[in-house]
N, C-alpha and C positions, 0 to 999 in steps of 0.2 A: 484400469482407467482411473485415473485422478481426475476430483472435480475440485472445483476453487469455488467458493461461496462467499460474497461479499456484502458486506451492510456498512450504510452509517451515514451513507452521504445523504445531500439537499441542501437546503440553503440556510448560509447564515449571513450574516451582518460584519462587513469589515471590523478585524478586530476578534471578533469570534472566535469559537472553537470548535471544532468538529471532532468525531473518533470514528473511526474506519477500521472493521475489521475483516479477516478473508482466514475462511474456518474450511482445512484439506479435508476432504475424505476419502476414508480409510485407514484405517488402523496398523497396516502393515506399510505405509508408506515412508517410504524412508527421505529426509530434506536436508537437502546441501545447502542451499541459500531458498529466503526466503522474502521478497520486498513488494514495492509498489514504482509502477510507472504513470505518471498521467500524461496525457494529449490535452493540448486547449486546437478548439479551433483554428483549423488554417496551419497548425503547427506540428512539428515533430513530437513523437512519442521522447518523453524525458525521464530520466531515472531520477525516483525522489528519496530513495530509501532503500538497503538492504540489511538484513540480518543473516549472517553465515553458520551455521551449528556448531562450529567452537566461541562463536558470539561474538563474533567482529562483526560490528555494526559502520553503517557510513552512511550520511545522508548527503544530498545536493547542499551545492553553495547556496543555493538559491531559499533553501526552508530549515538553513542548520541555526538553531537558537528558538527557533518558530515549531519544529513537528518533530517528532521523535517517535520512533518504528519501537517496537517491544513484542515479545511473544510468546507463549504458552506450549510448549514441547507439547505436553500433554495432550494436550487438545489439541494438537494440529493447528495453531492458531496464531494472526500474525495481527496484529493492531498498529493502526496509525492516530497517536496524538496531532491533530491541529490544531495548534493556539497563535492567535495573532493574525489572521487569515487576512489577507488582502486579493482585491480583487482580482490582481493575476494569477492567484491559487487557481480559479474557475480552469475545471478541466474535466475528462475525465480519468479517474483513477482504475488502474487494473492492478489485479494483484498477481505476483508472476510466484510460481513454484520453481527447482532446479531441483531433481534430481542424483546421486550419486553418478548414476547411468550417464547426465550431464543432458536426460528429459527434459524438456521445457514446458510447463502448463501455464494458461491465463484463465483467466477471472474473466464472469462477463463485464466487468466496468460500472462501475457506479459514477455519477454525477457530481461532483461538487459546483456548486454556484453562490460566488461572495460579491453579495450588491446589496448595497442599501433600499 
């Protein structure tokens, strides 16, 4: 069983910056892709970011220049830079694993909230 653990969010100030990160457990787990989705209220779940293990990265139109995905093999570890944050950031972030198997795990979802 794969768990997703995630930290970072709450609230900052348009403009701001936030770091988000979602730490797999288990040592023997092996990761195809590894990114983040968020939901804002009322809305569809949106893809913000992935990182693949030959290191093809991609992020949304919508936060490329603004957040940038990075992460730590070692440590089973997937971090999200937000800088620039505006208030349609406000969502919640989950962090999604994929297994080779083509497995899918989530994260419980953390918070972000960008309001003055």
């Amino acid at each position: 069983q794969v768990q997703l653990v995630e930290s970072g969010g709450g609230l900052a100030q348009p403009e701001g910056s936030l770091r988000l990160s979602c730490a797999a457990s288990g040592s023997s787990v092996d990761i195809y892709v590894m990114g983040w989705y968020r939901q804002a209220p009322g809305k569809q779940r949106e893809l913000v970011a992935t990182m693949r293990s030959d290191g093809n990265i991609n992020h949304a139109d919508s936060v490329k220049g603004r957040f940038a995905i990075s992460g730590d093999n070692a440590k089973r570890t997937v971090y999200l830079q937000m800088n620039s944050l505006k208030p349609e950031d406000t969502a919640v972030y989950y962090c999604y694993l994929v297994r080779f198997s083509g497995s899918v795990y989530w994260g419980q979802g953390t918070q972000v909230t960008v309001s003055s």
